[in-house]
Each structure stands twice: as C-alpha cells, then as structure tokens.
C-alpha positions as CSV (number, residue, x, y, z in Angstrom):
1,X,69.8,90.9,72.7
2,X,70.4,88.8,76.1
3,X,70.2,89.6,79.4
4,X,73.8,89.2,79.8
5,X,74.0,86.2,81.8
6,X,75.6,82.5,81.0
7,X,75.5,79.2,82.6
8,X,79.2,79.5,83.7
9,X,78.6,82.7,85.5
10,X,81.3,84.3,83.8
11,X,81.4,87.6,81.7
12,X,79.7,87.5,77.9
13,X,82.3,88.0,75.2
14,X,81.1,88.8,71.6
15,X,81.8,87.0,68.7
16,X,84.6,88.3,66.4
17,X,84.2,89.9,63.4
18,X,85.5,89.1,60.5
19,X,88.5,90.9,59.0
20,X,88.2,93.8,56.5
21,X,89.4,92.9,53.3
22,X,93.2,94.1,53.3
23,X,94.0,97.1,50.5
24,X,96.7,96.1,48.1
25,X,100.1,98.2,49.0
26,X,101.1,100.3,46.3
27,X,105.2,99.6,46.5
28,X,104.5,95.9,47.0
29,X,102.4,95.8,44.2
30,X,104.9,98.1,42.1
31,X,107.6,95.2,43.0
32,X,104.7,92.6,41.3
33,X,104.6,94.8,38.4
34,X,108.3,94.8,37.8
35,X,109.1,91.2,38.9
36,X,106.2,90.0,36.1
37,X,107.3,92.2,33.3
38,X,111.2,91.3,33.6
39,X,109.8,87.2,33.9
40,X,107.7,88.3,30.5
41,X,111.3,89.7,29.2
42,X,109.3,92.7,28.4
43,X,110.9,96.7,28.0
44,X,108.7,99.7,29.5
45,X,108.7,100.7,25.7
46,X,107.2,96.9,24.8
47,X,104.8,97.8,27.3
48,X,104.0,100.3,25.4
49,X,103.6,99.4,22.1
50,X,101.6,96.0,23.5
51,X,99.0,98.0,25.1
52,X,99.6,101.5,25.2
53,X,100.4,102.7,28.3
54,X,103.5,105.5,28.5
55,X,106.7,104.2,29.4
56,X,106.8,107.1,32.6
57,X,103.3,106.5,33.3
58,X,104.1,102.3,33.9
59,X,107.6,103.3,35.8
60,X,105.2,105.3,38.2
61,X,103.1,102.0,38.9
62,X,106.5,99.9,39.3
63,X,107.7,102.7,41.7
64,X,104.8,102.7,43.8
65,X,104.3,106.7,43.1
66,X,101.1,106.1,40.8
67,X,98.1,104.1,41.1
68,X,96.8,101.8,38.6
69,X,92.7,101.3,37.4
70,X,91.7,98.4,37.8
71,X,91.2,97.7,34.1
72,X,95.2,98.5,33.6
73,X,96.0,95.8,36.0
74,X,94.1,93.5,34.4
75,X,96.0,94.3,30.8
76,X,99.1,94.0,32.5
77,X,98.5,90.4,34.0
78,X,97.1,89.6,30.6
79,X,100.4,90.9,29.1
80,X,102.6,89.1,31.5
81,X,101.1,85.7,31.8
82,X,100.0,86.0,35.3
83,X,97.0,85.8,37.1
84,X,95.4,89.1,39.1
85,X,95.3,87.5,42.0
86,X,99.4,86.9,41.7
87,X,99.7,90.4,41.2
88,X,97.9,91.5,44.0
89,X,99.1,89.4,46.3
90,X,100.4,90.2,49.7
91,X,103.5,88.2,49.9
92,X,106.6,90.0,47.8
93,X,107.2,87.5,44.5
94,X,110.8,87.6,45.2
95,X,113.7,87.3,47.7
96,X,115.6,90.7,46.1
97,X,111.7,92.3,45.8
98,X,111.2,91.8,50.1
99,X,114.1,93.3,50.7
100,X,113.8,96.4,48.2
101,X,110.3,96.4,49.8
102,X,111.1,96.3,52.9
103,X,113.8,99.1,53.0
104,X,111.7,101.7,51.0
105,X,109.3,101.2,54.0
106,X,111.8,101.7,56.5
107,X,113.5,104.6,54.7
108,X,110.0,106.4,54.0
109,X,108.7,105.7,58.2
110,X,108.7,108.8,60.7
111,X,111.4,107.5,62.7
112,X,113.7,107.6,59.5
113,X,112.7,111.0,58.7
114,X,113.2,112.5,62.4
115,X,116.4,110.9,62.7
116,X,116.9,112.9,58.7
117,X,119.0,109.6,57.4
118,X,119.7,110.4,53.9
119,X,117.5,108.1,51.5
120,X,119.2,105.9,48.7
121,X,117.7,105.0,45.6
122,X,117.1,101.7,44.7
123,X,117.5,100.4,41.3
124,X,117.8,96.8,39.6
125,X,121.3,97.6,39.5
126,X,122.0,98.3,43.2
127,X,123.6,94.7,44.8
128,X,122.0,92.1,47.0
129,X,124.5,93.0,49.4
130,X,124.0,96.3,49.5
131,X,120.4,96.0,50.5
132,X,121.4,93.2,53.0
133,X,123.9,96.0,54.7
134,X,121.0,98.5,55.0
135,X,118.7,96.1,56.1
136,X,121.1,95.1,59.0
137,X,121.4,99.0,59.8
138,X,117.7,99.1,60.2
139,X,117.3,95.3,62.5
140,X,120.3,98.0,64.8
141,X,118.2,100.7,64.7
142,X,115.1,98.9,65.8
143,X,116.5,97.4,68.1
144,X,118.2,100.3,69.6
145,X,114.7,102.0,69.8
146,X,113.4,99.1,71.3
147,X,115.8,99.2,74.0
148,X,114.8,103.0,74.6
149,X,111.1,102.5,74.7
150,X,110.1,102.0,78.4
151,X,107.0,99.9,78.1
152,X,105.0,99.8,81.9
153,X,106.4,96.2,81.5
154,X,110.1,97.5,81.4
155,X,109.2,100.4,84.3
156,X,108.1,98.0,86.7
157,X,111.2,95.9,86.4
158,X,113.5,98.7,86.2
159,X,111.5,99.5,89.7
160,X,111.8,96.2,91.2
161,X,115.7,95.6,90.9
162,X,116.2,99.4,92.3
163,X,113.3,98.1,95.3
164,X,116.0,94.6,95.4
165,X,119.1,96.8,95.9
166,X,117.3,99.3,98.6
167,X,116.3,96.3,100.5
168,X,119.6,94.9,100.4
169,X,121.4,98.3,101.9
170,X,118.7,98.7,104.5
171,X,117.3,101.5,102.0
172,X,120.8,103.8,103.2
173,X,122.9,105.1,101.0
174,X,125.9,106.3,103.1
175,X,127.9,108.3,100.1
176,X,124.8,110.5,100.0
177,X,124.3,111.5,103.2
178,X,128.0,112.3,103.3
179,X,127.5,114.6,100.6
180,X,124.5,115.9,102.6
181,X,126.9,116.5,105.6
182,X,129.8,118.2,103.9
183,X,127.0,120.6,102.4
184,X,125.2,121.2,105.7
185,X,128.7,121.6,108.0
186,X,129.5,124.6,104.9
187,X,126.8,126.3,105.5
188,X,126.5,126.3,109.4
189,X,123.8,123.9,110.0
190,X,123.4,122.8,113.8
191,X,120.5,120.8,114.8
192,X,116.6,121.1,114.2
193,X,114.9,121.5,111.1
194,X,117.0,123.2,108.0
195,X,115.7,126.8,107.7
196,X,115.0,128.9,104.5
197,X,118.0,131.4,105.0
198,X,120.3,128.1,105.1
199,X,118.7,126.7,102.1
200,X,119.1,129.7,100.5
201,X,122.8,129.7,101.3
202,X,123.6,125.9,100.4
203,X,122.0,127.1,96.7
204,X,124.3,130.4,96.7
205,X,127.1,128.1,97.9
206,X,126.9,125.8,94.9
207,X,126.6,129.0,92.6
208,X,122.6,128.9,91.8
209,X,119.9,131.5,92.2
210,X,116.7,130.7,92.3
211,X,113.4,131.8,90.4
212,X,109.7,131.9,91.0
213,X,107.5,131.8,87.4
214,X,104.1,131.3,86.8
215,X,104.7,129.7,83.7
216,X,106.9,127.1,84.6
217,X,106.8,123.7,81.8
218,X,103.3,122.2,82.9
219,X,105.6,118.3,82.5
220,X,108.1,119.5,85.0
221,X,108.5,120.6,89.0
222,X,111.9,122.6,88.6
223,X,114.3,123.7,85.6
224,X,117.8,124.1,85.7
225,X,119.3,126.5,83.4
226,X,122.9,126.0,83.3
227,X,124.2,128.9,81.2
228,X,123.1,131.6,83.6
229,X,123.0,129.6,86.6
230,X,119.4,129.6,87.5
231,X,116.7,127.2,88.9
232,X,113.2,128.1,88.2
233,X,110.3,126.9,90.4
234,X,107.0,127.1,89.9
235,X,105.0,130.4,91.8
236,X,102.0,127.9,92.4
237,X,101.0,126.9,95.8
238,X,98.6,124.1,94.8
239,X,101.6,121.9,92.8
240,X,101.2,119.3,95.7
241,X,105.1,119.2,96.2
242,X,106.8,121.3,99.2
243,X,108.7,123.6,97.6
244,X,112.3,123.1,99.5
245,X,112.5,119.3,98.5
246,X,111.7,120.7,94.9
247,X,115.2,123.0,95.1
248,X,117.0,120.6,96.8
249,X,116.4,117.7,94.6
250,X,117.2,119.8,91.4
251,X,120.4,120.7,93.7
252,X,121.0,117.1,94.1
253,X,121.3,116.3,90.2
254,X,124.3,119.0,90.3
255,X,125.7,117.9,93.8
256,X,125.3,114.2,92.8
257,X,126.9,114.5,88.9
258,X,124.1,113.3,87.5
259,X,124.1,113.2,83.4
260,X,121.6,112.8,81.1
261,X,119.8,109.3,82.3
262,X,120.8,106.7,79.2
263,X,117.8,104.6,79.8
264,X,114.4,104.3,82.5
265,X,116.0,102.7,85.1
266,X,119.3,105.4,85.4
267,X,116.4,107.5,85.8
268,X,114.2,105.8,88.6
269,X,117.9,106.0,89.7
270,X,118.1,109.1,89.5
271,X,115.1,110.0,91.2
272,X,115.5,108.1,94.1
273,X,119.3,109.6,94.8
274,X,117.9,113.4,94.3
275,X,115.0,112.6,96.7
276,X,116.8,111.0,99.3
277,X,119.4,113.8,99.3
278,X,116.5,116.2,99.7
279,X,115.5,114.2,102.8
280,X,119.0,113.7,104.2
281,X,119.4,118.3,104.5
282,X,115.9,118.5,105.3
283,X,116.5,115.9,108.5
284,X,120.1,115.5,109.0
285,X,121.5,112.1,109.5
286,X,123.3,112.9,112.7
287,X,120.3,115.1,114.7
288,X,117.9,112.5,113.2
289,X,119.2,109.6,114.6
290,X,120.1,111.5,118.4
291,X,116.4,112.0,118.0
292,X,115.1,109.0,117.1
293,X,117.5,107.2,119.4
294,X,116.2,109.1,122.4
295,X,112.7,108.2,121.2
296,X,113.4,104.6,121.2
297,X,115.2,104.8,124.6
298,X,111.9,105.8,126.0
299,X,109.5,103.1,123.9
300,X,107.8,106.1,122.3
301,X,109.1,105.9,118.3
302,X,106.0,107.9,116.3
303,X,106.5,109.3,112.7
304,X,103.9,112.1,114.0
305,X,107.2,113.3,115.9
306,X,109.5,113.0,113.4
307,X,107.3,115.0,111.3
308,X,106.6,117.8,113.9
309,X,110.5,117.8,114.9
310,X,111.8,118.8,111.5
311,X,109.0,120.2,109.9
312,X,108.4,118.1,107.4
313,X,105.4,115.7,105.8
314,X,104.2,113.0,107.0
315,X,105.2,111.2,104.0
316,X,108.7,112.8,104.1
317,X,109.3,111.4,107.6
318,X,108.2,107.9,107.0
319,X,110.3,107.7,104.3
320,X,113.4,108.7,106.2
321,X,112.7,106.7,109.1
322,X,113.1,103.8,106.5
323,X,116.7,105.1,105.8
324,X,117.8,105.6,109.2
325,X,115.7,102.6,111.4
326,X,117.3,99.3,110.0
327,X,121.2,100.7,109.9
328,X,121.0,102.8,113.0
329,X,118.2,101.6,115.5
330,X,118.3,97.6,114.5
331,X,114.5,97.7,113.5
332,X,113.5,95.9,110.5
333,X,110.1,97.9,108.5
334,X,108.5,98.0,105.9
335,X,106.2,101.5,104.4
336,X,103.2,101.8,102.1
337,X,102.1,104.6,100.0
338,X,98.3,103.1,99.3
339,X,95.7,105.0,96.9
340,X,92.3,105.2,98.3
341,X,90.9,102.8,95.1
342,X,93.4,100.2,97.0
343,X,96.4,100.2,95.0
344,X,100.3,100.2,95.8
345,X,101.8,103.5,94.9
346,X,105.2,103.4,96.4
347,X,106.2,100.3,99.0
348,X,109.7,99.1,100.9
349,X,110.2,96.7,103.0
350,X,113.0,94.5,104.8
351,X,111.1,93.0,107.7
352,X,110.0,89.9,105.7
353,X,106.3,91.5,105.1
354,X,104.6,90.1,101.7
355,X,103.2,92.4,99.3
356,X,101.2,91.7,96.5
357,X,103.4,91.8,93.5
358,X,103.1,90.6,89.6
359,X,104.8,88.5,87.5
360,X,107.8,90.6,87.3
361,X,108.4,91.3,91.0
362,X,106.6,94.0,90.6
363,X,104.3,95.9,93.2
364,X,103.2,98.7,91.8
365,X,99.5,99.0,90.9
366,X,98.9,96.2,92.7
367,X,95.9,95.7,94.7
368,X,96.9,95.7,98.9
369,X,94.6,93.1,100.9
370,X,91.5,95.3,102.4
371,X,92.6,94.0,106.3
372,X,95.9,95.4,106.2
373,X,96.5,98.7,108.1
374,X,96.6,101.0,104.8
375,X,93.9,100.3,104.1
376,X,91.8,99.8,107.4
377,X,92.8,103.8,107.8
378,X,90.6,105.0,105.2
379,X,87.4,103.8,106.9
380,X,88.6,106.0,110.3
381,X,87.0,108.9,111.4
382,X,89.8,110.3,113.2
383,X,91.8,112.0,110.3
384,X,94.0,114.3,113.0
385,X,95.7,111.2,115.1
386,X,97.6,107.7,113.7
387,X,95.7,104.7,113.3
388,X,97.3,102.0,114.9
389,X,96.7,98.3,114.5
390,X,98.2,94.2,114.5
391,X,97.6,92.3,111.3
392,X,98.3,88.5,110.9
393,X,99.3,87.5,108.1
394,X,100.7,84.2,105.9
395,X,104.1,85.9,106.7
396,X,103.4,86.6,110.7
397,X,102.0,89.8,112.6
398,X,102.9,93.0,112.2
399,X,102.1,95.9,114.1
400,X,101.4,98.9,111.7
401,X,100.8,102.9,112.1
402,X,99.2,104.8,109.4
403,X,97.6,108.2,108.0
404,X,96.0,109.8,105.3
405,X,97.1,112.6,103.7
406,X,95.1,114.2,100.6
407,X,96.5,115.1,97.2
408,X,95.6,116.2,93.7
409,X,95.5,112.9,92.7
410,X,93.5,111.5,95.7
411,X,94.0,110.2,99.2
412,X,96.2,108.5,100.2
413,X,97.3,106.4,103.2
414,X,101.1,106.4,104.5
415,X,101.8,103.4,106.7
416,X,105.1,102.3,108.7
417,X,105.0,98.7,109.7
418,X,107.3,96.1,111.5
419,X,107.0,92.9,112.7
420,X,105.2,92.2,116.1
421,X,108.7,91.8,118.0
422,X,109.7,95.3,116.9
423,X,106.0,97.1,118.2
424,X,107.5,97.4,122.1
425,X,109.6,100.4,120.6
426,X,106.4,102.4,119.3
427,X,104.1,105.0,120.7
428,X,100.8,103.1,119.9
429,X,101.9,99.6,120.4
430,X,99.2,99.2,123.0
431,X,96.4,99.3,120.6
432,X,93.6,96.8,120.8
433,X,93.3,96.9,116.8
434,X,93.0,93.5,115.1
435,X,92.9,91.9,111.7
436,X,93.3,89.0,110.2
437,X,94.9,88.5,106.4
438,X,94.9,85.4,104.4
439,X,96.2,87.3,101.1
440,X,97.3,86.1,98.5
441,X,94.4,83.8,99.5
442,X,92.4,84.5,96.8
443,X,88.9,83.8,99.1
444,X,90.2,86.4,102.0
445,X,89.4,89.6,100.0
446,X,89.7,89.1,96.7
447,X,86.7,87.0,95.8
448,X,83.4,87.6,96.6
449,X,81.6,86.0,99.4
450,X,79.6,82.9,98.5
451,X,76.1,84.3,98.9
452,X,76.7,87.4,97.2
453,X,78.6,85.6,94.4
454,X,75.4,82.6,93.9
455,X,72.8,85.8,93.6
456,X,74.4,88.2,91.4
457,X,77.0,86.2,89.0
458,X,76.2,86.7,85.4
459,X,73.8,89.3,86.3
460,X,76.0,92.5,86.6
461,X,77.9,93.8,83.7
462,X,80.1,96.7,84.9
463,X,81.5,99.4,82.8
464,X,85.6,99.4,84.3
465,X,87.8,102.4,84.4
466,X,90.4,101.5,81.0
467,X,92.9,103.7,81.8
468,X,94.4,103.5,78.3
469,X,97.8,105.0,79.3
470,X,98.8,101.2,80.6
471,X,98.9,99.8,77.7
472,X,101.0,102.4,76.0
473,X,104.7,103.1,75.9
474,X,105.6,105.7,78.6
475,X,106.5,109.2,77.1
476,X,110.2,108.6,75.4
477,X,112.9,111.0,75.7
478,X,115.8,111.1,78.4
479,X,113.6,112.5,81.1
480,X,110.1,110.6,80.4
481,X,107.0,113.0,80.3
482,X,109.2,116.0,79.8
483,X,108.5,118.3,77.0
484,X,112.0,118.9,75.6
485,X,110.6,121.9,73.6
486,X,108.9,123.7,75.8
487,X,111.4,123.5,78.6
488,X,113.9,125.2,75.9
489,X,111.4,127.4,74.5
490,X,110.8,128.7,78.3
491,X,114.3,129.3,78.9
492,X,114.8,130.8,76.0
493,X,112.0,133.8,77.1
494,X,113.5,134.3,80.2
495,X,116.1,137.6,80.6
C-alpha cells in the first residue's frame, strides 16, 4: 500500500488487470464443428462409425444445443485434421459461417423476441443471399433502435437546439398564447389571477372531468384517459408541482394536438408547449403585460410582484417574464434554475450572458461560476426578500435578482438577469452588491488557490458521488420514465 500521493500531484490510477480467459461460444464453435467435418468430407454417420459418437448427439454440438467434453473435442479435431486451438477459436472459419452466426444471435437476443419476429431455420441449404437479406433487416433494425435510444448525449442536444430556437423567438410563442386567449375569452376570464371555478370550466369546456387518486402511476404527474374522458391527478400534497399547472398542461396536450412524441426531442417539445400554455391561463398575456408595463413605467419591474399578482411561484413568474419581457417590454434577460451543489438545472437567455456549456452546446449539469448571482443567494440569510446584485463578467455586467425556493430534490435558486443597461427598469437596481467573474477562466473558481493546491495535492483521495444514471440510456418508450403498464393497469381499475 501507498499513501496515495505521486510526484505529479495528480490522482493514483491502478494498474489493469489482465483479461479473463474468454469461454468458447457454443454456436460459434458448432459452426467450427460443421465447417471442419464438411472440409474432412465426412457424414454425421462417418462420424459415427470413426469414433462413435451418435449422429443426433454430434448434430446437437454442430447446432450449438449440446455441449461437448473436452475429450470429444479433441477426437473430433483428431478426426478432422485440425488443430484444437482452430476449433476453438473465436473468429468464425468462414464467410457463410459469420453470417449464419451472426443471425442465430440476432434472432435468439431479447429485442428479437419482444418484437415476437418469427425465427427461420438455417440450414446448409438456405442461400448466401438469403442470409445477406436478413442480415440487412437486422443492420435496419439496429439502427432504428439506435435512433430511439436517447442517450444523456442525444437529450442534451435535443435540449440545446429547442434552447437555439427559444432564443431566436424571444422565448414567445404567439400561436399558443392565442390558443390560451380563445380558451380564457370562452370561459369569461377578465383580469387577475385565473381562479379554480374558471379552471374548472375551461376543463368542462373541452369535455374533461377531473379526478383525485391516491394511487396515481408513481412515473407520472397526471393521466389522461381518453375513453371516458377523465384526467386523474394525484391526492398528494407533497408532489412538489402546483396542482392547476398539472391540469392545465395535461389540457394542453389535448388543446395543442399533441400525438404520441416520435423521438426525445418531439418530447422536450412537447413539454415545453404544455408548460408554457399552463403559464399563458395562469397569467394572461394581455393583463400580464398591462401589468408589467405599468411596472416598468414606474422603474419598479420585480418578479416578487408578478408572483404575488397572479398567484403564482416564484419560478412560474420568472419563467413567464422571459416570455413576455424581450417581445413586449424591449428588455433583453436571461434566467437560471441553479441546484444548491452548483449545477444548471434549467437556463435561457438572449441578453448575450455566457453560460457554461459542454461540448455539445449543452448547459445542463454544468457547473455555474460560484460569483454569479445564483449562486451568491445561497450564502444569504435573508430567505423572505430578493437578493440583488452586479456581476462582471468576460461577456460584460449584468445586474441579477434571485431566490431560493426548496424542493424534494433540494434547493434551488431562481435568478432573472439582464445586462447592466437594462437594471434602471428594476426594483433593486440600487443595490451596492458586487462581484467579479473571470469564468470560463479556469483560475477564477474552478481551480484551487495556489496555497491550498501546493499543501494538499496528492494528499486527498475523495470518494465522488457516481451517479450511475449518466452513463445509462434514459428510460425508452414514447414518454421516457413512464411505466406504460402500470399507467394501463391503473386505468383499467378505475370505474
């Protein structure tokens, strides 16, 4: 044992081990079998007679159903005229064998069998061809799945062109909140925030009731049922959602014609569209902006009011303000959505801000620098009031406002931001808060400080939170992480 450290100051890595001896593979060493005794020009019966093995007994090796001792394999590589080593090799010993090979495997894998695909056998009479179509129906196949699997890698593309196209509509989306409009002028709406008796009509309006469970799916936060025209939602008051953005985002896959999502990104779409419909009933485009416009007109724009106008989040209200500022009120922002570990959760911007992002574009799960305002906010004590502050940046200052609201899955902080020209609209502009980022300057938060690095590098050795679910596929299906069976078995119980 060491102590862990090196002379490079760098992290110990242990010497590989060496590979396990590989196990011979029954159908590739069935083809060996067969391939050897037709070279031998040798019958199953010649077999027989040569050494005495049964003819059904050696068609069980050569099918890969049976498994031969040891000392039978060496009688048959006697017989034959071939070495054991040739028949226990791991590369096919012919062309015509790799591809019989290679389809028995595919035709005997799960994803075969849950698609139920009928089998074929495959004899030495069955053409080259043949096997050369099937094998190009499985290379389809393959790649087919492939194309459905959403890999983190895929997700976090899919999310960056959707974050491309939302900057490059000022995050609005004009044919939803006219859907939003025609739906609240239906039902009466006039101004303030949307009550429960006229969310309760929109949804008797479009033909729905609604229904509290206690046993809603644990993978999902509403289910539609179609055939009696029902939305369940879940009796729970600790689900960390607010349950009339719940009802109105399952309304808005029925308002908006949403089908079943063909791949990840037509359902990041998807989300997106239902969420923003939610927003645009729960604060109406046109009392929204009268209110935010008068708010401006006096210098005193605060999310805090929002909120407290239309009784709504915090989170809710800084989201809509990024739908409504840029198109309506000429300010350019950008929000943040920051876990308390430091990470991105959810970010927009169109004010020229930089945010950390990955190779991809990405900025999810991406680590925000520890002097912006997102992240000042967790160190204040004042939990009731905004934390305002300026941060310069590589990009210029920007003038930010932020809280902290708690979840099941942490804290978080929610932050509004804009460039330093656009603070003189803001309640909280005159706040005597400073920082300074160099991010992505490696040296201005990332790395540590000289004298801590010289006294403790190689000497630490920490044990790092793998969260294994990063390197894994995300859940497949149309609706990722949803249980398909138990959302049918559930319905299926109901009345």
């Amino acid at each position: 044992m060491t102590d862990g450290s090196t002379a490079s100051g760098t992290w110990d890595r242990p010497a590989r081990s060496a590979p396990e001896p590989q196990q011979v593979d029954a159908l590739q060493l069935g083809k060996s079998l067969r391939h050897a005794r037709k070279q031998a020009r040798l019958t199953l019966d010649a077999v027989h007679e040569a050494i005495g093995l049964a003819p059904s007994q050696l068609s069980g090796f050569e099918n890969g159903k049976r498994e031969a001792r040891f000392s039978q394999l060496q009688q048959l590589a006697a017989l034959y005229g071939v070495s054991l080593e040739q028949l226990t090799g791991t590369a096919p010993p012919s062309r015509r064998a790799a591809m019989e090979l290679r389809l028995e495997r595919a035709m005997q894998s799960s994803a075969w069998q849950q698609k139920r695909l009928p089998t074929m056998r495959i004899g030495p009479r069955t053409p080259d061809d043949v096997l050369e179509t099937m094998l190009a129906l499985v290379d389809e196949l393959d790649r087919v799945a492939e194309e459905r699997v959403a890999t983190p890698e895929e997700a976090r593309r899919a999310n960056t062109q959707l974050r491309r196209e939302m900057r490059s509509r000022d995050n609005h989306f004009p044919e939803i909140e006219a859907e939003a409009a025609t739906m609240l002028a239906k039902v009466g709406y006039q101004s303030g925030p949307l009550s429960q008796h006229l969310i309760a009509a929109i949804t008797e309006r479009l033909g729905f009731s609604v229904h509290h469970v206690g046993d809603l799916p644990h993978s999902t936060r509403s289910v539609m049922d179609y055939k009696r025209k029902r939305i369940y939602l879940s009796r729970s008051s600790r689900t960390g959602h607010d349950p009339r953005s719940v009802l109105l985002q399952a309304l808005g896959h029925h308002v908006l014609g949403h089908s079943v999502p063909a791949d990840f990104g037509a359902f990041l779409r998807q989300r997106i569209e239902t969420n923003y419909f939610a927003a645009a009933l729960l604060m109406p485009e046109r009392t929204a902006v009268a209110f935010l416009d008068a708010a401006k007109q006096e210098r005193q724009l605060a999310i805090e009011d929002l909120r407290d106008a239309f009784a709504v989040s915090y989170e809710a209200a800084a989201h809509r303000l990024t739908n409504l500022a840029t198109v309506h009120l000429g300010i350019p922002l950008h929000f943040q959505k920051v876990h308390e570990s430091g990470i991105i959760y959810k970010a927009y911007e169109n004010d020229g801000v930089t945010f950390p992002a990955d190779h991809t574009g990405a900025i999810e799960g991406q680590p925000v620098c520890k002097h912006w305002t997102s992240r000042e906010v967790f160190d204040v004590a004042d939990k009731v009031n905004a934390f305002e502050q300026y941060t310069e940046t590589p990009a210029g200052t920007f003038w930010c406002t932020a809280m902290t609201e708690r979840s099941q899955a942490g804290e978080f902080s929610l932050s509004i931001g804009v460039p330093f020209s656009q603070a003189k609209w803001f309640r909280g502009r005159a706040t005597k808060e400073r920082s300074v980022s160099r991010c992505p300057d490696p040296s201005c938060c990332r790395q540590p400080p000289v004298e801590l690095a010289s006294e403790w590098a190689g000497q630490a050795w920490p044990s790092a939170r793998a969260h294994s679910h990063l390197l894994a596929a995300l859940p497949p299906g149309a609706f990722p992480g949803v249980d398909e069976t138990e959302v049918y078995s559930f319905l299926a119980s109901r009345d």
